[in-house]
C-alpha positions in Angstrom: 24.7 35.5 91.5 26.8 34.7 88.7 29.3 37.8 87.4 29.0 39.0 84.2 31.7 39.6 81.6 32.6 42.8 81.1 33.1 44.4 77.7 36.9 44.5 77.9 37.6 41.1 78.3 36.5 39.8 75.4 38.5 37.4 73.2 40.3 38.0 70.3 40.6 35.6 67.7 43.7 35.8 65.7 44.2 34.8 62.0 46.7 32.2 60.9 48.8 33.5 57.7 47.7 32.7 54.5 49.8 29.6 53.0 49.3 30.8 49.8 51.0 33.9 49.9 54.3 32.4 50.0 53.4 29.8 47.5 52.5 33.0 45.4 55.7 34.7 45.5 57.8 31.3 44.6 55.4 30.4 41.6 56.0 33.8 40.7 59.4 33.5 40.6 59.0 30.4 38.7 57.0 31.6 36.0 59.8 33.9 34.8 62.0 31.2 33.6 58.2 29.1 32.1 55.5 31.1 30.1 52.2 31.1 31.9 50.2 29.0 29.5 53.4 26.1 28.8 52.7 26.0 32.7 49.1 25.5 32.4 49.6 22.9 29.7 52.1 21.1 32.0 49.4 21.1 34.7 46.4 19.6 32.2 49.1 16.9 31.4 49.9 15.6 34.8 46.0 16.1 36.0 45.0 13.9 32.8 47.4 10.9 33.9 46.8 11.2 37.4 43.2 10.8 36.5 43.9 7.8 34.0 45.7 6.5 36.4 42.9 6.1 38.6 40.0 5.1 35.9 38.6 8.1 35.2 36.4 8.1 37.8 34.5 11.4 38.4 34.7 13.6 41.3 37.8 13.8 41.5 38.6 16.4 39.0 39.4 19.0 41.7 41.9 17.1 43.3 43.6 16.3 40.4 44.2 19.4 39.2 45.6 20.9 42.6 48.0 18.1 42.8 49.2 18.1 39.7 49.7 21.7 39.9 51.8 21.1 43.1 54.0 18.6 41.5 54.4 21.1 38.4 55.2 23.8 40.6 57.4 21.4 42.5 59.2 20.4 40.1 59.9 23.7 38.0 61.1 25.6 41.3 63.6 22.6 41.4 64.8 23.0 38.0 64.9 27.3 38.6 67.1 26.5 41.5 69.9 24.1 40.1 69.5 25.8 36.7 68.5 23.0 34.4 65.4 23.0 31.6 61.8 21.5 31.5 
């Protein structure tokens, strides 16, 4: 007869830390040094070229924004860090 698993052994599944949280605390450092809405503008820009770039095909909208955000956010922690202006 087959044994049966017994209520103590059961298998805990632990979570993987959220990426985002230290992505948080650096964008918050950033937007110190940039007002919150410059950074939004910065992030429409790049998002409309990225989708020029590609035709302005639909569907992609999403995508576009996140990475442009990345790139913004990229590229404002680099200029925080040596100390120059955007």
């Amino acid at each position: 007869m087959p044994r049966e698993k017994s209520p103590s052994t059961s298998t805990v599944r632990k979570r993987a830390p959220r990426k985002s949280a230290a992505a948080g605390r650096a964008i918050t450092g950033v937007t110190r040094f940039v007002d919150p809405e410059q950074r939004a503008a910065l992030i429409a820009e790049s998002a409309f070229f990225r989708a020029e770039k590609r035709g302005f095909a639909p569907g992609h909208e999403v995508e576009d924004w996140l990475a442009a955000e990345s790139e913004v956010d990229a590229k404002l922690m680099h200029a925080a860090e040596s100390g120059t202006q955007v």
